[in-house]
N, C-alpha and C positions, 0 to 999 in steps of 0.2 A: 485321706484328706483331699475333698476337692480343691482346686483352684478357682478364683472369681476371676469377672472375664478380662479385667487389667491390674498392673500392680499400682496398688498404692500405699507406698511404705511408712505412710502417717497414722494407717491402720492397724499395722500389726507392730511396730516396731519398736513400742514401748513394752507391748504385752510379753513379745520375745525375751527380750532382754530381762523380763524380771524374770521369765519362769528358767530362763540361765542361770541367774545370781543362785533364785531358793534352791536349784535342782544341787549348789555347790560346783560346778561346773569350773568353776575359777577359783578353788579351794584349794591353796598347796597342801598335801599331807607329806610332812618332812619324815615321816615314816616310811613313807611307799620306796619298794625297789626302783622305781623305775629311774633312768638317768635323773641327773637335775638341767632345768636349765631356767633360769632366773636375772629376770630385769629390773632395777629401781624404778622408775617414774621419776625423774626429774622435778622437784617437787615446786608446782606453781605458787606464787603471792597466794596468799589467803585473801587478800583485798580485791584480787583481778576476777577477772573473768574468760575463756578462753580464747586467744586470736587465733587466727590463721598457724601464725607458726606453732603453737601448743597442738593446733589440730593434725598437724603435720608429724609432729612428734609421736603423737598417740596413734595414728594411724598406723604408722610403721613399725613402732612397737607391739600394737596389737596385732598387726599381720604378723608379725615374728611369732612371738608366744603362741597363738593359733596354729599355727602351721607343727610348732614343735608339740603342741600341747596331742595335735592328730598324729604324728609320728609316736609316738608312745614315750616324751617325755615324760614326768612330774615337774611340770611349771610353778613358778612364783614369778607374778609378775607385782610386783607392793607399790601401791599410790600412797598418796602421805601429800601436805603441803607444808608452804615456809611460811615462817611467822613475819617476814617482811618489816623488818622495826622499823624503817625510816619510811615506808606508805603505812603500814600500819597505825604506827604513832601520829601521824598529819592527819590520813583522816578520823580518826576519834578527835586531836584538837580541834579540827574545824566543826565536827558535829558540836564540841562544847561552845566553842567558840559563837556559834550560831544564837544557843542559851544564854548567851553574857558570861560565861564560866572560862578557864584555864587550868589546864595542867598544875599551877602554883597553886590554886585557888584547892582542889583537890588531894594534893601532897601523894607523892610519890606512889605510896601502898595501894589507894584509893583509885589512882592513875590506871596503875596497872590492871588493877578491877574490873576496870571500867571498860579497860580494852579486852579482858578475857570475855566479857557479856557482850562484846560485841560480836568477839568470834563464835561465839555461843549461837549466838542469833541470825546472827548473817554471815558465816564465813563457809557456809556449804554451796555457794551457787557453781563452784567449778565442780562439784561433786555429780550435781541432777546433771549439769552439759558434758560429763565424759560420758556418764550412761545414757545420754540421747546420744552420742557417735558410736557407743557399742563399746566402750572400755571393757577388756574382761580381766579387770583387774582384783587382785585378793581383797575384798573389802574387808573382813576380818584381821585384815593386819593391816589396816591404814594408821599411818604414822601423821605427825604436826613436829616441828623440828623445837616445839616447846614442851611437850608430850616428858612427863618427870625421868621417863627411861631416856630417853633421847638429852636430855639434859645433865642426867648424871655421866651418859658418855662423854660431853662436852667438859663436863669439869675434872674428867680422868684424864683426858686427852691435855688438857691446857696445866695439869700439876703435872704432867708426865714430859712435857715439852718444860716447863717453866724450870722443874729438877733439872732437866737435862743441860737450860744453858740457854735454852732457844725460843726464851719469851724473856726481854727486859723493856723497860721502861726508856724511854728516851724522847729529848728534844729532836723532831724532825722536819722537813716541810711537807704539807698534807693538803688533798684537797677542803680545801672548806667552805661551807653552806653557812652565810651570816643570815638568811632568813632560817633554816632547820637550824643553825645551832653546834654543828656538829662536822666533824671531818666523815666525806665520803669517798667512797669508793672508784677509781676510776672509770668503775661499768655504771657507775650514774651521774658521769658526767658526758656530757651529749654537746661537740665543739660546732660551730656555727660561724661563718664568716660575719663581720661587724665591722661597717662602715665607720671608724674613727676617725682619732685626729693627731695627728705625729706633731711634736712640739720639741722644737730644739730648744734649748736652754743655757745658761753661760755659768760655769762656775766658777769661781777664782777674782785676781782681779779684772774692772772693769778699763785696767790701762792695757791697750794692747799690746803694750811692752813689757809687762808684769804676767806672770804665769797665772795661763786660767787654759780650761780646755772647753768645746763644747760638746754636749750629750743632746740626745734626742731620746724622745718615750712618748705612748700612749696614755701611761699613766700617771700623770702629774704628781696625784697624791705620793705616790712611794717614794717620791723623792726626798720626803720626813723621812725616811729608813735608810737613806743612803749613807754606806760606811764608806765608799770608796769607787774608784774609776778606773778601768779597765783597758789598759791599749795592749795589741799584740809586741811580743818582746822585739820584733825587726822593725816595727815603726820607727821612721828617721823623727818622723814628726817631734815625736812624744818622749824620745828614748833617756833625754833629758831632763825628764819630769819625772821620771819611775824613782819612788820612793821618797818624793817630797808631798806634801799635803796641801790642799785649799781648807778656806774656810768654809762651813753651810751657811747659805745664806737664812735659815731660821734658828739653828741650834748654834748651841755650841761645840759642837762636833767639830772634829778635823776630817775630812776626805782624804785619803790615802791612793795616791795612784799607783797599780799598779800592774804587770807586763802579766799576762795572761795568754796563753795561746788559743782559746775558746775564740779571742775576738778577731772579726772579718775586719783586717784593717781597710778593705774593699767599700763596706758598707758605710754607706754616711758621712761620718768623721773620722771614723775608726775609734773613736772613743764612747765608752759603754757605762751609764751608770748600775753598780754595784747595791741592791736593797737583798742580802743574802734571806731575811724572814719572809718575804714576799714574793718572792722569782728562785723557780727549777735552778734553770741556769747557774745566778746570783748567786742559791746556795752552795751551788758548789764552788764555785771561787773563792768564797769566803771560807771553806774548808780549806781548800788549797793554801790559802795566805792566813788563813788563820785569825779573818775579819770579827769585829765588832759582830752581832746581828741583835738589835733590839726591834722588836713588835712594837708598829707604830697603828697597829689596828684592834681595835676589840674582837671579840665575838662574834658582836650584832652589827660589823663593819661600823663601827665610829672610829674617827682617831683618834688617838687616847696613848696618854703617857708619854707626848712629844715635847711639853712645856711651850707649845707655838700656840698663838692664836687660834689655831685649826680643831684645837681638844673638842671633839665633843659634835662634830661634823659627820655627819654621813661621810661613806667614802666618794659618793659621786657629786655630791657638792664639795667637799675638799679637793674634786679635781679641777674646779672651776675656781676657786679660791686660792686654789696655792697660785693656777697659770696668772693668775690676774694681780696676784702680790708681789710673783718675778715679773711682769711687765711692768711692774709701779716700778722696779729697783731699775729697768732698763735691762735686764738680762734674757728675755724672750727674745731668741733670735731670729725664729721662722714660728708661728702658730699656725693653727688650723689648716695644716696641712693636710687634705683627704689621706685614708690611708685605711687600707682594708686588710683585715686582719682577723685569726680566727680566734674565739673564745670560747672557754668553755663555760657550759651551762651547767647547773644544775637539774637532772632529768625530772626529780618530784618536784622545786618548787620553783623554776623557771630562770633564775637569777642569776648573772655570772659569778662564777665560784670564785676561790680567793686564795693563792695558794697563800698557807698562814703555817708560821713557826710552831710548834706546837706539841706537849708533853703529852704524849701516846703509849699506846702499847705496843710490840712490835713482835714478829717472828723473824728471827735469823733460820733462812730458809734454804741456803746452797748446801747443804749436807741431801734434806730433801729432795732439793731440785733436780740435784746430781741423780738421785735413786728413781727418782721420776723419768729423769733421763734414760736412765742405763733399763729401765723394765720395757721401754720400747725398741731401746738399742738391741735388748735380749732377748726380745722376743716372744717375754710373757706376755705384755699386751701388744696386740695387734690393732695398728690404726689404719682405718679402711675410709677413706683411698689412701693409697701411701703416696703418691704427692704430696701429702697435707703435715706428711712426718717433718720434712723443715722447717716448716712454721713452730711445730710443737717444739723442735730442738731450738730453734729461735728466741722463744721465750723462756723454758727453761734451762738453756744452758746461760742466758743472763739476765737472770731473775734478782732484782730487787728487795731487801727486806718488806714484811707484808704488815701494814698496821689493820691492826685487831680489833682495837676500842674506838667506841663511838660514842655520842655525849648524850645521849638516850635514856628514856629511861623502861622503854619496852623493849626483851629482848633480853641472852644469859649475859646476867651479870659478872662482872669477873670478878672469882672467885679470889682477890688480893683483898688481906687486912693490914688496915694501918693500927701500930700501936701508937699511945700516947707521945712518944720520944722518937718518933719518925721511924721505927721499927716496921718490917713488913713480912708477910706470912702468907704461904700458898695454904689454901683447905681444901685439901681433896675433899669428893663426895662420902667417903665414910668419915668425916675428920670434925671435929668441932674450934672454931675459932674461940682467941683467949678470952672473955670475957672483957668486956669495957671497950673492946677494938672495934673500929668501923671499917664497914668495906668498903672497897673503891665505887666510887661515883656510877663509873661508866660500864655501858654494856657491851658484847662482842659483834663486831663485824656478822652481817646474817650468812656472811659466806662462812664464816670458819663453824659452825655447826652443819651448812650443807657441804661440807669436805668431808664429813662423818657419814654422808646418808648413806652411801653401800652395806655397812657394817652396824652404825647406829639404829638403822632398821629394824635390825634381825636380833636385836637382845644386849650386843656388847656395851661393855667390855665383860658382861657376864656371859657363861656358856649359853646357847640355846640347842633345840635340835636345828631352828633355820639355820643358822651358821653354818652348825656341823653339814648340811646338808646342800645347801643353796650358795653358799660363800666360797670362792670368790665367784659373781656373779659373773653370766655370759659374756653381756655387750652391754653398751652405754651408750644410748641414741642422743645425738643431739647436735644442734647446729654449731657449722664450724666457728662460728662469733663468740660462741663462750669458751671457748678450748682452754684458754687461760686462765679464766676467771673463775673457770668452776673445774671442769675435768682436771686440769693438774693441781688446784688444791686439795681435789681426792686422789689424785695419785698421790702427792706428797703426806698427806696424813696416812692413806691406805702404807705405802711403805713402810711409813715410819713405824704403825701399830702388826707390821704384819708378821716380823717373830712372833707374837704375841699366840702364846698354845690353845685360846679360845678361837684363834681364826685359824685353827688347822696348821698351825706349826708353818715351816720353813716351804716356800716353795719349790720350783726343781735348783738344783745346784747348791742348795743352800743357799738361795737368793729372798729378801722378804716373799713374801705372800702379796699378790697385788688385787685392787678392790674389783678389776672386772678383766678378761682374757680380750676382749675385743670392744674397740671405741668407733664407733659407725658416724660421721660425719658428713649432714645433709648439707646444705645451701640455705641460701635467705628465698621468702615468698618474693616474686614479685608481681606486679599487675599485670596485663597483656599487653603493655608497653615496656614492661621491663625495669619498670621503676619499682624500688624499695616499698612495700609496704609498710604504712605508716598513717599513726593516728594526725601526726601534724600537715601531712600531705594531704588527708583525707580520702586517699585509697584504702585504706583497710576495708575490708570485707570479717561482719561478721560469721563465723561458720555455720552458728545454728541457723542464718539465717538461710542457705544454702539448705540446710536440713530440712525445716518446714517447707521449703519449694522445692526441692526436687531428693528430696529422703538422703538419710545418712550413709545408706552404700555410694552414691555421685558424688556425696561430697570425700567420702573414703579413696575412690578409683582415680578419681582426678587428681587427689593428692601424691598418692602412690604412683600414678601414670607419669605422673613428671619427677619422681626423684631419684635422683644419682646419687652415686657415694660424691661429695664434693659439690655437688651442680649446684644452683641454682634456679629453679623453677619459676617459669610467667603463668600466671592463670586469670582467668574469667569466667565471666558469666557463664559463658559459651559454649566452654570447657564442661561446665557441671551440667549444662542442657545435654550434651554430648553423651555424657557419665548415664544421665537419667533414662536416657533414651537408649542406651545400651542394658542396661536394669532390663530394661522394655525389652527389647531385643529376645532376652535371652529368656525372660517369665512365656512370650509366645513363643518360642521353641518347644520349651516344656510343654506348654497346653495341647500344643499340638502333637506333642509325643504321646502326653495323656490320653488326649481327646480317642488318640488311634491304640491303644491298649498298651502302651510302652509298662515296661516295668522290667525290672532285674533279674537278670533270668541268665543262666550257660549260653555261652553261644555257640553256635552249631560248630561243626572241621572249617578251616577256611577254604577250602574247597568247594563248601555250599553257598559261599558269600559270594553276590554282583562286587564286579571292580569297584562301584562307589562305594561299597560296605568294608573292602581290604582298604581301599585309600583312607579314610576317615580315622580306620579302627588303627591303622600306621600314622596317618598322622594325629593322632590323640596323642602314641605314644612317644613323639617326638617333641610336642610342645610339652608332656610332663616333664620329658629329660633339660627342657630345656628353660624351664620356669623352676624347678630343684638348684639346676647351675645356676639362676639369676639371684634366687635366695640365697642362693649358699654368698653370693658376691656382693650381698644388701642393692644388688641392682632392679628395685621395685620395677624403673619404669621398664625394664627390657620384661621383664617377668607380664608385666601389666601389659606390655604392646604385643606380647605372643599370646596371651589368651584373649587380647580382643579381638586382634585377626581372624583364630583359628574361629572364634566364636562366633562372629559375625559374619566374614568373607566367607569363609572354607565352612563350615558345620551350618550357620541359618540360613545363607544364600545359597548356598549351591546341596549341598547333601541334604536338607531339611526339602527341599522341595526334590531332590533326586527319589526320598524314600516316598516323599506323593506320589510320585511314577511305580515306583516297585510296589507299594501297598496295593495303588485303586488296579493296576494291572492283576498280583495276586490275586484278590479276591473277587476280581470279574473273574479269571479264570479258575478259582475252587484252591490255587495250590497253597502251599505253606509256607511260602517264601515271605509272605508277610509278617510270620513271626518272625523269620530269620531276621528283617528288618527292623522290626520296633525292639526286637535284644539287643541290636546297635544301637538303635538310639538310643535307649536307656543306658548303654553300658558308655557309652561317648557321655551321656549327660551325667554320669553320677561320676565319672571322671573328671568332666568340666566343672563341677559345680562344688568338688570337692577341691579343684586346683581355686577358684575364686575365692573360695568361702574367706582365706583370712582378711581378706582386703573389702570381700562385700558379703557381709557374717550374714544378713537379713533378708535379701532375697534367695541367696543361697540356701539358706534354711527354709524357707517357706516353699521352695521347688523340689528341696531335694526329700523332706518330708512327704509329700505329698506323692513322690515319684517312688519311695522306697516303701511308701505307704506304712511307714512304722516295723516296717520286717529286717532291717538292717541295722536299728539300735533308735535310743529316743532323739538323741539330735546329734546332726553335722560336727558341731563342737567336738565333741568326743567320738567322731570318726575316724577310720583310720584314712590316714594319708594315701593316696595314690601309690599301688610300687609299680617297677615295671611290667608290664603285662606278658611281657616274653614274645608277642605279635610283633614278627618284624615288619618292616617296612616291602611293598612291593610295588617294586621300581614298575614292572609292565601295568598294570591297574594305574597307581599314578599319572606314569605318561599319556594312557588310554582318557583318563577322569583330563588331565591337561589340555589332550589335545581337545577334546568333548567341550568342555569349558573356552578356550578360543572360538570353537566353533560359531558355538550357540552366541557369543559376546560379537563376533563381525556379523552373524546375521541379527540380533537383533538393533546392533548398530546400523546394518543397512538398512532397517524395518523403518528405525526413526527420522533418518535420510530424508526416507522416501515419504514420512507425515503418515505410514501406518499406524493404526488405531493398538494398541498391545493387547493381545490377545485375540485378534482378529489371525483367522487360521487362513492360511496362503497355501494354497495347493505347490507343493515343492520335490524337486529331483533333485538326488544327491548322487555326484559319480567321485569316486576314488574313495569311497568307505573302505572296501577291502582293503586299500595297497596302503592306507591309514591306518588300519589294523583296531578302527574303531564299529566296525558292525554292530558290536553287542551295547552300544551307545547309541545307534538310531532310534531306539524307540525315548530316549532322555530328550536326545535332541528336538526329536518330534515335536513332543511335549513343552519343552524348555524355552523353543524358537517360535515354537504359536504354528508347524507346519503341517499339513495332510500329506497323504498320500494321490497322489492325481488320478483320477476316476478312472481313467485309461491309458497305459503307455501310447497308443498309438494319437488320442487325441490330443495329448499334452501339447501346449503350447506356452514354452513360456513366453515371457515378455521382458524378464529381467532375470542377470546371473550375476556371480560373484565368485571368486575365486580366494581359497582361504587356503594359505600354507599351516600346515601343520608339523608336524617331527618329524615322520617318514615318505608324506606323501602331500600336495595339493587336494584339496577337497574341491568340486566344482557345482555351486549352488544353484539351481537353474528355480526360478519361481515365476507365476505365474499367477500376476496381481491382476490382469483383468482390465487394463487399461488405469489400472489405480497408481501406476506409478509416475512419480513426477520427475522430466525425465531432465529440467533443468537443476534441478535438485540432485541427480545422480551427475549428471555434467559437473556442476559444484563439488561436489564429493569427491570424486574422481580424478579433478583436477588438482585439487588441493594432495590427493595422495602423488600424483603423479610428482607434485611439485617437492614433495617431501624425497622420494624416493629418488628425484635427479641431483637432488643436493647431496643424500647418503652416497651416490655414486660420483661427483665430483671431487667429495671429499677425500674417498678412496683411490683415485683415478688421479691425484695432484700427490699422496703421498706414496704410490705406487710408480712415479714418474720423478720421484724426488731419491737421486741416488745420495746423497749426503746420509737420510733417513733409510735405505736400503740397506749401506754400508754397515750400519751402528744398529739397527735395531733387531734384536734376538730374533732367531726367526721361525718361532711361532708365533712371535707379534704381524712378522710381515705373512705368512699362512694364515689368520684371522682377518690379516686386509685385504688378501686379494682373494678371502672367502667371502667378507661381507661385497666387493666391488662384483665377483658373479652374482649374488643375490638382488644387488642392486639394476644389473643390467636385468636380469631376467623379470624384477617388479617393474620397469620402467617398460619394457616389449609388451608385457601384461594389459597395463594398466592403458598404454597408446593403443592396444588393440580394441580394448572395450570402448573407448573414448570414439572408435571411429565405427564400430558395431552401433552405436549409439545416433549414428549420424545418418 
């Protein structure tokens, strides 16, 4: 397989990836011996499309599975998406909506129909964008969390909790969407600071001598809902009021005041209006005391059922109406007071949500939460980074009941019938309800079907061989912002099902089975400012679009390059020019491996090898050892920044042009040592190109094909992993390639100095080779620094020198530019070092003279200082000597 003469990964990068898929290459066989190791996919909106963070996800995940899949796993890495009921359901109404149609207008059966032809039709676009970034995920086992298998687990799981105790019905407060309809979720509600307006108020009487207290709120309206008034029990103010009542100024209600410790008597009045149906707080007081709580709001936020004038108001005109009915009475004591304060929004349909009383379904979940708890206490799952473990114990060791039902009509229904006589009946999926019964209304939360995706994937609650085989799965990728809302509702379901003998019985100790061994936790994207990505800030960055400009390996490496177990990642444009350009980098290495007959081959004793050939061939094996240790720690970007070093600094700059030296010398003089060379290169690049490949599957493959020319197997994918190669490291070659490398880097630094042309060759004398122990480097150097040899010792004349320390010796440059050098320009240079080098010696010269610091500091701190203050004086004598040679 030739190579063309640049990469362009818009060319082949489709074609790749299919002849992957048909070749089966991402085909779990639950048969095979080989270990297992298996990942869910976190499964995307079926509505969306992928961002930045989804791209982040799949990135890392598919370098995972890659990586294990060339170790000689049997992977399953299973994509699937969620049905998304509350985007899903909004935009199919707005598409009808658009028609003059609705939901009512269609009737419930017809609805749902209607949304299955959608996803029918449009619900694959996240599917073609994981196979443009190289997903090599099982497509034969893609799952939909509405998929009839995946649904009957849902309705095994919720008769198996519901028997048990741990699903009942109940009046609760809940977030709710009076535009959807419907109580959400707290991951969709999205808080926002809002400029309001604080409104004190008077209750009671209007004689200041008669008991009344006063309250203050944002929300005028709820004061239709108020059972009662709230002071702290050490209030002198109030203490006298606790347990007598006011009137409401619209109802005929009584106001109860009463001694709560919840309230800051600090704050305001110290006195708090009580609405328990409409306010967190409120409800819980009104549990406490055992308050009234009637719903003075509909639905579709109207007030309703207050018997005030207000019935039948929007809530946000009821809050203008009520303030302006108590200033008619006189009881508006302070209005429109500014007052900035946060609310929450609704994330699908914009509007501030409503907390609202409200007859739900529920999971009692502390039996769970506790088990959720105790499998990371013990060690079955492993959360990486473990800093992140207090958080996780944070929320489940006090975990709230979770409501289930939503007022939807897309999405698993729950499987509750009502009889005739108020009678009610769980129907498992083998079960048939009574005849004449109806079922509940409402559909399930889309989270408590994705608590099921580890095990709902793979067959349960029925046997499969995936199970047997791939259960309980590896790791669980995914950013630390969902830890709650998704990872411990599959912890808690995974515990609960995991005696369960289809999921491989009891784990160790006899503790359940849990749904994954290790939970890997990334960071949020953010810009190259460091801000949140996000569609309302208008940073977001599409990924494919990244893909079409600079191919799916940069938009892969850049990802990878920034993530930490925990971190955080800023990126840009910059960044993926950077990525592309390394693509670049490493496609011309290869060519030029190519171009010079590189290919796979034994490599000779190391005895036959030049020092650049031990140094390279040692350090390959050091960045393996040390890219295995990064994966093994899910530390991408450390993994990522040692093979772009080694790949770019150490292997294309310096050894890639070192083996230009060894080749065109070989074969001017007839010897063999040119093979010697192009077996390193090859044997360094199908190294390299094999430690890339999970992170950048497509140039990797297109290089390392074409480099193994097909005689090493049909593709990268199903290569084996890199082992260690047994090549130790050698320290004297190293040092030798080090010192060689300073060398050549202060003379071509002098070259620029001086406004030499690069590659213009400078007739040059080099003394202290020997006592450097770099001899067998002169001819790199030669090469590397653009230098000759001078036509005659005795004519030589230079014009300009330099002096370069190196490890064992000084090296003294002596050149002869011809009257080419410019000598105010070395004065420049020179000075500037001089100035550097008087400061390192001040600095050591004041802390060598500071006996406080002599006393106390360990002393090979103080042998380090009064080694750099010799170095210091001997570069300052150096550098004033040339300064005045110069003069």
């Amino acid at each position: 397989m030739s190579l063309p003469k640049s990469w362009d990964p818009g060319a082949v990068e489709a074609e790749l990836y299919r002849g992957w898929v048909e070749a089966g290459y991402f085909t779990a066989d639950p048969a095979s011996p080989k270990p297992p190791y298996s990942i869910v996919l976190p499964p995307p909106n079926v509505t969306g499309s992928l961002h930045m963070g989804h791209a982040l996800d799949h990135t890392l995940m598919d370098a995972l599975t890659r990586r294990r899949r060339m170790q000689g796993f049997e992977v399953l890495w299973l994509p699937g998406m969620d049905h998304a009921g509350i985007a899903t359901q909004t935009l199919v109404e707005k598409q009808l909506a658009a028609a003059g149609q609705s939901k009512q207008d269609l009737g419930r059966d017809a609805f749902v129909e209607r949304v299955w032809e959608w996803k029918r039709e449009s619900g694959g676009t996240i599917g073609e964008q994981m196979r443009r970034i190289g997903d090599g995920v099982d497509w034969s086992r893609d799952r939909f969390t509405m998929d009839e298998g995946l649904s009957r687990a849902v309705r095994t799981i919720f008769k198996r909790l519901y028997d048990a105790g741990l699903i009942y019905q109940a009046e609760r407060l809940v977030n709710w969407s009076p535009v959807l309809g419907t109580a959400i979720s707290d991951l969709e509600v999205r808080y926002a600071d809002v400029e309001g307006e604080l409104v004190s108020f008077r209750y009671g009487s209007m004689n200041d001598d008669e008991p009344h207290i006063v309250v203050a709120t944002t929300r005028m309206e709820t004061m239709l809902g108020d059972t009662a008034i709230a002071v702290h029990p050490d209030d002198e103010r109030y203490r006298h009021l606790v347990g007598a009542t006011l009137a409401h100024p619209f109802t005929d209600r009584q106001i109860l005041i009463v001694a709560d410790t919840h309230v800051d008597p600090e704050f305001g009045t110290g006195a708090v209006k009580v609405t328990p149906a409409h306010d967190p707080n409120d409800f819980e007081i009104g549990l406490r005391h055992n308050l009234p709580m009637p719903t003075m709001m509909d639905a579709a936020g109207r007030i309703a059922d207050t018997g005030t004038q207000f019935d039948g108001m929007d809530r946000f005109e009821a809050r203008v109406a009520v303030r302006e009915a108590l200033a008619a009475q006189g009881r508006v004591v302070a209005e429109k007071r500014p007052y900035l304060h946060s609310v929450g929004h609704s994330e699908r349909s914009g509007e501030p949500i409503e907390p609202r009383l409200s007859l739900q379904w529920w999971v009692q979940v502390e039996s769970m939460a506790k088990a959720a708890g105790d499998a990371v206490r013990n060690g079955d799952t492993v959360i990486h980074p473990k800093s992140l473990e207090p958080r996780w114990f944070g929320w489940v060791d006090d975990m709230h009941d979770w409501c289930i039902s939503r007022q939807l009509w897309w999405g698993h229904r729950i499987p509750i019938w009502h009889g005739p006589n108020g009678e009610t009946v769980c129907v498992g999926p083998d079960e048939t309800p009574p005849p004449g019964w109806e079922q509940d209304p409402d559909v399930l939360d889309t989270w408590f079907s994705s608590a099921l995706w580890p095990f709902s994937t793979m067959g349960w609650p029925d046997a499969s061989p995936e199970l047997a085989k791939f259960y309980p799965t590896s790791v669980l990728v995914t950013g630390y912002d969902i830890l709650f809302f998704w990872v411990a509702r599959m912890m808690m379901f995974g515990t609960f099902v995991g005696d369960d003998a289809v999921l491989s019985g009891p784990g160790a100790d006899g503790r359940p089975q849990v749904p994954f061994e290790n939970v890997f936790l990334h960071g949020l994207i953010r810009d190259e400012h460091g801000s949140k990505m996000s569609k309302s800030k208008g940073n977001g960055i599409d990924p494919l679009d990244w893909v079409n400009e600079f191919g799916a390996d940069a938009l892969r490496f850049t990802l990878a390059r920034g993530a930490s177990p925990g971190g955080d990642l800023s990126i840009g444009e910059d960044h993926a020019r950077a990525s592309r350009n390394f693509a670049t980098k490493v496609f011309n290495a290869t060519r030029f491996a190519l171009m010079n007959g590189a290919a796979p081959a034994p490599l000779p004793p190391l005895t036959e090898l030049t020092d650049a050939d031990r140094w390279i061939l040692g350090r390959a094996e050091e960045v393996r050892a040390e890219v295995d240790s990064a994966f093994e720690a899910y530390e991408f970007n450390r993994a990522c920044e040692a093979l772009y070093h080694f790949a770019w600094d150490e292997f294309c700059d310096w050894y890639v042009e070192l083996a230009k030296v060894q080749i065109y010398a070989a074969v001017d003089a007839g010897r063999a040592e040119s093979d010697h060379t192009t077996a390193v290169l090859a044997t360094v690049l199908d190294a390299l190109l094999k430690l890339l490949h999970p992170v950048m599957p497509f140039v990797t493959e297109t290089l390392w094909l074409a480099l193994t020319r097909g005689d090493a197997g049909p593709s990268l994918v199903v290569a084996d992993w890199p082992q260690a190669s047994g090549i130790p490291s050698d320290p004297v070659a190293a040092k030798r390639i080090s010192d060689m490398q300073n060398l050549v880097t202060e003379i071509r630094r002098f070259r620029s100095d001086q406004g030499l042309a690069d590659r213009k060759k400078v007739p040059a004398r080099l003394s202290g080779i020997e006592a450097a122990d770099i001899a067998s480097q002169l001819p790199a150097v030669s090469a590397l620094a653009w230098l000759t040899e001078p036509a005659g010792a005795d004519a030589f004349t230079p014009t300009a020198s330099i002096e370069v320390r190196l490890a064992d010796a000084t090296v003294l440059v002596e050149l002869d530019t011809s009257g080419s050098v410019d000598v105010e320009a070395e004065r420049r240079r020179l000075n500037k070092a001089l100035a550097a080098a008087e400061k390192e010696l001040a600095g050591a010269s004041a802390k060598l003279g500071n006996q406080a610091f002599l006393s106390r500091a360990p002393e090979s701190e103080v042998t380090k200082i009064r080694a750099r203050h010799e170095v210091a004086v001997e570069e300052v004598e150096r550098i004033t000597a040339r300064l005045a040679a110069l003069r």
